[in-house]
OpenMM code with the backbone's topology and positions (N, CA, C; nanometers):
from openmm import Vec3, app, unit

residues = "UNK UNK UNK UNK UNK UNK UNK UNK UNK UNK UNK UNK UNK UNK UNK UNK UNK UNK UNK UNK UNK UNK UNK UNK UNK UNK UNK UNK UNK UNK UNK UNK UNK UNK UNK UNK UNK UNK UNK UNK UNK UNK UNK UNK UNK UNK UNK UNK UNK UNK UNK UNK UNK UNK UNK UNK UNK UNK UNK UNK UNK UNK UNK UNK UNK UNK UNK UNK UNK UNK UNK UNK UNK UNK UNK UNK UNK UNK".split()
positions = [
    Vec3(0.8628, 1.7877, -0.2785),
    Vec3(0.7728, 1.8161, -0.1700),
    Vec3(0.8314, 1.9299, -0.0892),
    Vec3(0.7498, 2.0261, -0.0637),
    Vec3(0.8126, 2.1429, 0.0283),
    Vec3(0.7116, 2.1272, 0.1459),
    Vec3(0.7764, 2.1982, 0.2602),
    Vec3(0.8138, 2.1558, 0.4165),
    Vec3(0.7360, 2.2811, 0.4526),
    Vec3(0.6063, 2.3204, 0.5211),
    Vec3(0.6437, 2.4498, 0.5878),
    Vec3(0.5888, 2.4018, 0.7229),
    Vec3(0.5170, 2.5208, 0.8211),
    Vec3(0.5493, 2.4798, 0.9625),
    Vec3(0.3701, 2.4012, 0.9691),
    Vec3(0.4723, 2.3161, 1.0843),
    Vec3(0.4147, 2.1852, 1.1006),
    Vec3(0.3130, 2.1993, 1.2809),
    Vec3(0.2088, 2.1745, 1.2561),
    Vec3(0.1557, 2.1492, 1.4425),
    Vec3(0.0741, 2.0232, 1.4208),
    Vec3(0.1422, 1.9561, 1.5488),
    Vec3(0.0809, 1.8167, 1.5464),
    Vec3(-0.0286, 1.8388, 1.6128),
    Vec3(-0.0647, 1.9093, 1.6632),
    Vec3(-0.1888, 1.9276, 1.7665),
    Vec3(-0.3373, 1.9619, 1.7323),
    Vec3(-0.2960, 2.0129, 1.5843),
    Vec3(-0.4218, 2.0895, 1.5570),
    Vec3(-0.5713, 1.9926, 1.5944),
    Vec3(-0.6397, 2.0464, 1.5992),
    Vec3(-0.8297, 1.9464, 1.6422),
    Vec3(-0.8894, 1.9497, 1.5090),
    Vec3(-0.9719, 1.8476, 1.4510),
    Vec3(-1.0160, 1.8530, 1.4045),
    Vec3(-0.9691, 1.6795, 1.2884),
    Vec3(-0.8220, 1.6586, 1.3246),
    Vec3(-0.8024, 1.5925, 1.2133),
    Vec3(-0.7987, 1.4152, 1.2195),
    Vec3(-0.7876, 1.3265, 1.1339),
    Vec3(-0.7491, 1.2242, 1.2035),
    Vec3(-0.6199, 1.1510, 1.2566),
    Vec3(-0.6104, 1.0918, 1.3356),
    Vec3(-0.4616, 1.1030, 1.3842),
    Vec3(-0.3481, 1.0304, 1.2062),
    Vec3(-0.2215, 1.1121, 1.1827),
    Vec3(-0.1597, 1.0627, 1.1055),
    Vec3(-0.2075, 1.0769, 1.0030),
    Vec3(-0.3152, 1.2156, 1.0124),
    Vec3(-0.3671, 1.2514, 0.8576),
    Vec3(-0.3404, 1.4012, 0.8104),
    Vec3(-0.2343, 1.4075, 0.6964),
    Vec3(-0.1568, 1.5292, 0.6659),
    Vec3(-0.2650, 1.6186, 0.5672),
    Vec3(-0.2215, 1.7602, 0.6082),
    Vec3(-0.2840, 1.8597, 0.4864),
    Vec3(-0.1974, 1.8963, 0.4361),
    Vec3(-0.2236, 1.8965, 0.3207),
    Vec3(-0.1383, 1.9754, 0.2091),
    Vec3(-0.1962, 2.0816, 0.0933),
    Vec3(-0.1233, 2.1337, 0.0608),
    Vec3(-0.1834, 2.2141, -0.0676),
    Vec3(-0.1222, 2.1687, -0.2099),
    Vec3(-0.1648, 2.1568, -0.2899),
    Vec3(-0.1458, 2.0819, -0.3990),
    Vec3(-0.0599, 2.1632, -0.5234),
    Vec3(0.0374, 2.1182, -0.5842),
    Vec3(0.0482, 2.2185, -0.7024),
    Vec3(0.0978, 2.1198, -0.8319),
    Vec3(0.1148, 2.1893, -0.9051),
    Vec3(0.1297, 2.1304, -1.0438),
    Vec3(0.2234, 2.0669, -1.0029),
    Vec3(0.3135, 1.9370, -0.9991),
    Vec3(0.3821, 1.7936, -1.0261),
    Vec3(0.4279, 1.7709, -0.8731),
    Vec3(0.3331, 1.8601, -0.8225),
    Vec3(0.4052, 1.8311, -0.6547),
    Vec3(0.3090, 1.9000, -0.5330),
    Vec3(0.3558, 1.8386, -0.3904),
    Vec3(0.2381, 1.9192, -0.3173),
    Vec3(0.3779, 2.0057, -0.2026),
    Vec3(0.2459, 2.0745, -0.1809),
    Vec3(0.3350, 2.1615, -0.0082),
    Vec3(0.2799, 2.0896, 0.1381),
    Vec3(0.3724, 2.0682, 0.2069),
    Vec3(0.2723, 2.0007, 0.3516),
    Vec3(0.2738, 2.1087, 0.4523),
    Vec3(0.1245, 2.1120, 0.4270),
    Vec3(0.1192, 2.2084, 0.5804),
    Vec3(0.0695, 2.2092, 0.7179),
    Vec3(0.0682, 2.0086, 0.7401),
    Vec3(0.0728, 1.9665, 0.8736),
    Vec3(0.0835, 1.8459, 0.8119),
    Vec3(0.2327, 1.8063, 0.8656),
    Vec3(0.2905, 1.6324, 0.9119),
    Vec3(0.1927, 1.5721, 0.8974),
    Vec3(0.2040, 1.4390, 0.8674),
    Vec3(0.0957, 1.3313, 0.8882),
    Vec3(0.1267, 1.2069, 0.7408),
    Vec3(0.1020, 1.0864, 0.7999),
    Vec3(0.1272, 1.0056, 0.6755),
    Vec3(0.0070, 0.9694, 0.5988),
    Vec3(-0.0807, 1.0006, 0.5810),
    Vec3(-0.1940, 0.9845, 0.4686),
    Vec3(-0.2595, 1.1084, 0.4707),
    Vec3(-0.3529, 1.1199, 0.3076),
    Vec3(-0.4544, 1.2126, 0.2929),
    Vec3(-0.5451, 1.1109, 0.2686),
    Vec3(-0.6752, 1.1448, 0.2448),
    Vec3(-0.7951, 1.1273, 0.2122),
    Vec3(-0.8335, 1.1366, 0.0783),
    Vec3(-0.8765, 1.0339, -0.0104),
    Vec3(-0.9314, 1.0734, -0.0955),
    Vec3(-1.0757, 1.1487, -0.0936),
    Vec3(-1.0820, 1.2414, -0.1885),
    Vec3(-1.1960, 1.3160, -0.1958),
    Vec3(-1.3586, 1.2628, -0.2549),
    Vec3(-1.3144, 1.1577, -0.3475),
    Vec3(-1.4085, 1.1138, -0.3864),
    Vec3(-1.4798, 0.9457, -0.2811),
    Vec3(-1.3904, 0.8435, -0.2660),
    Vec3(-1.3568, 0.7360, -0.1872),
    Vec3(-1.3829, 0.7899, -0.0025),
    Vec3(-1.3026, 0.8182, 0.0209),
    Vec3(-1.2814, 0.8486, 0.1633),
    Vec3(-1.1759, 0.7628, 0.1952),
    Vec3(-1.1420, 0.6837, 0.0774),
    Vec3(-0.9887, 0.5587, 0.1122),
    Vec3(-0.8591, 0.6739, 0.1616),
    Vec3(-0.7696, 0.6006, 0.2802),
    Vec3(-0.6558, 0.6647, 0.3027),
    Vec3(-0.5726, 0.6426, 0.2204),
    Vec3(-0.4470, 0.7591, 0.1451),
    Vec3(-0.3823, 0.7409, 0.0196),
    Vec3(-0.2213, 0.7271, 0.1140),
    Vec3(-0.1705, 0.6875, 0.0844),
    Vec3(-0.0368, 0.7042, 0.1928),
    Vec3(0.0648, 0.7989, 0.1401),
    Vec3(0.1518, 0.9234, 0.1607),
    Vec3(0.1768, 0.9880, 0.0968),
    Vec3(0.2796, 0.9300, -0.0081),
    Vec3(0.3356, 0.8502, 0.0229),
    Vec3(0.4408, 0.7733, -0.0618),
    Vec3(0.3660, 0.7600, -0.1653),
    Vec3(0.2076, 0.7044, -0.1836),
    Vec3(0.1851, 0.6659, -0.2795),
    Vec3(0.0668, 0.7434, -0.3534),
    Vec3(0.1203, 0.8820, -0.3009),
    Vec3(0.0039, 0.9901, -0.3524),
    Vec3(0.0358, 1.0313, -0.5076),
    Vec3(-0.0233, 0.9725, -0.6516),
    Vec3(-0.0423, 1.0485, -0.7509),
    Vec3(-0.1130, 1.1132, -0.8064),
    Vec3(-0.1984, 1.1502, -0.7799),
    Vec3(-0.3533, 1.1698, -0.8603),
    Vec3(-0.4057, 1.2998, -0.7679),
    Vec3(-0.4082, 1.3955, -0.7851),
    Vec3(-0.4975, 1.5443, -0.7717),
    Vec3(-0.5140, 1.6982, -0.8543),
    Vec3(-0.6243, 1.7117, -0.7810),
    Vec3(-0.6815, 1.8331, -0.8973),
    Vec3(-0.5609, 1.9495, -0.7872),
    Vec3(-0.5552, 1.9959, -0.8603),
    Vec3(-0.4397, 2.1614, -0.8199),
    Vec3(-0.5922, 2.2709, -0.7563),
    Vec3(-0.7013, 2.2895, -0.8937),
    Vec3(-0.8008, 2.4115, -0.8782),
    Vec3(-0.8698, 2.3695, -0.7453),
    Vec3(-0.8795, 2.2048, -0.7203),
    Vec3(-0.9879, 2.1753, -0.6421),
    Vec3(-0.9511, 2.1046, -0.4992),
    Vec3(-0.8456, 2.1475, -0.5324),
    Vec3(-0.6957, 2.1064, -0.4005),
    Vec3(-0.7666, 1.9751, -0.3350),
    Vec3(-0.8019, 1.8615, -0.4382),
    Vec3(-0.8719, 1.7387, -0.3912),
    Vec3(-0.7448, 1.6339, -0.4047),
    Vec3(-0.7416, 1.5112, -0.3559),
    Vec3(-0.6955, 1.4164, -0.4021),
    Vec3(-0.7149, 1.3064, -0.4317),
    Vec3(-0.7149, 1.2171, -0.4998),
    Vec3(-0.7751, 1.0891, -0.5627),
    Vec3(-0.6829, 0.9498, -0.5230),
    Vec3(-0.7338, 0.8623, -0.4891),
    Vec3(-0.6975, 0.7270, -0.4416),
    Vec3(-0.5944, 0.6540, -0.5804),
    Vec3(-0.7029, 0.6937, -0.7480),
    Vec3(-0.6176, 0.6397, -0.8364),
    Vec3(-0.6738, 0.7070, -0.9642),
    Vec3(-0.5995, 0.6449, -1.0861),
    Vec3(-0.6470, 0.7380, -1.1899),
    Vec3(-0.7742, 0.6871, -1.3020),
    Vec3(-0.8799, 0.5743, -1.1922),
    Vec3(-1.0087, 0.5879, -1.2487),
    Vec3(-1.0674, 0.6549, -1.1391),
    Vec3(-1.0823, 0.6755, -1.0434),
    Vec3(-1.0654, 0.8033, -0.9487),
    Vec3(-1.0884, 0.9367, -1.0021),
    Vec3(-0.9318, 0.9696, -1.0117),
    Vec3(-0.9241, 1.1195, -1.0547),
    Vec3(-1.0178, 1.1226, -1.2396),
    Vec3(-1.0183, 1.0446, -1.2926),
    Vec3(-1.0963, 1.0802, -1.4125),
    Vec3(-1.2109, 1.0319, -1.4053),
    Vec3(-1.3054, 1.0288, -1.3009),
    Vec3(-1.4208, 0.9930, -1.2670),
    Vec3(-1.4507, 1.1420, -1.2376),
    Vec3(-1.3953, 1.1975, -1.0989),
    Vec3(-1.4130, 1.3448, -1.0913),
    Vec3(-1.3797, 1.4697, -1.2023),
    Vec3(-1.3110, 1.4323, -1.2554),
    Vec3(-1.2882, 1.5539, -1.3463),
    Vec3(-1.3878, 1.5522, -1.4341),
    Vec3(-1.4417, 1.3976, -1.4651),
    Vec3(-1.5772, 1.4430, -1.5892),
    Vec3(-1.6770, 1.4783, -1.4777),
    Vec3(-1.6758, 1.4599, -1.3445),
    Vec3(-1.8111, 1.5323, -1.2823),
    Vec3(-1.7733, 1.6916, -1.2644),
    Vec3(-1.6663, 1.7358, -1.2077),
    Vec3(-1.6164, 1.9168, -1.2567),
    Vec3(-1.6442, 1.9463, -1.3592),
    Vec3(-1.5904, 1.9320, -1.4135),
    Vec3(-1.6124, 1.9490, -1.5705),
    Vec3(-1.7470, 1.9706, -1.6665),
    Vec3(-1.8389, 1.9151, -1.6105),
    Vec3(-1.9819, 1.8892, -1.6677),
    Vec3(-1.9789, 1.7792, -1.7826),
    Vec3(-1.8769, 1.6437, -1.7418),
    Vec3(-1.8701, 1.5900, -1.9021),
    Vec3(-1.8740, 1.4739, -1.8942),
    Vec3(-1.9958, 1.4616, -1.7104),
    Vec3(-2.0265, 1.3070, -1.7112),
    Vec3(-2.1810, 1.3296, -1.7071),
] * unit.nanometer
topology = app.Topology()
chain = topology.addChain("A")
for resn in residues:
    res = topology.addResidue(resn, chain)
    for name in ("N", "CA", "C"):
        topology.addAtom(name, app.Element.getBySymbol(name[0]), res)
């Protein structure tokens, strides 16, 4: 996990809810916070127990009938 600069203040978010940018076997945080959002669900993922996201679609998924639910809807192959 890489670190860059952090504002707790920003508007818009929910309290204790981090952004990140996603990359292949790992993410970047680019505001503190202990959960994301799944993209498909709206369930909070806790980052400890974040596995499952698309990199292209900088989404993240709750689990991995989740994430392979969305990829056959990207994809065109549901």
């Amino acid at each position: 996990m890489h670190i860059a600069a952090m504002d707790a203040f920003t508007q818009g978010s929910l309290p204790g809810e981090a952004k990140l940018r996603y990359l292949d076997n790992d993410f970047e945080v680019l505001k503190a916070g202990r959960f994301v959002m799944c993209a498909v669900t709206r369930r909070r993922i806790a980052l400890e127990d974040l596995r499952y996201w698309n990199v292209d679609a900088q989404e993240a998924y709750f689990d991995a009938e989740t994430a392979l639910t969305r990829w056959k809807q990207l994809s065109g192959r549901e």
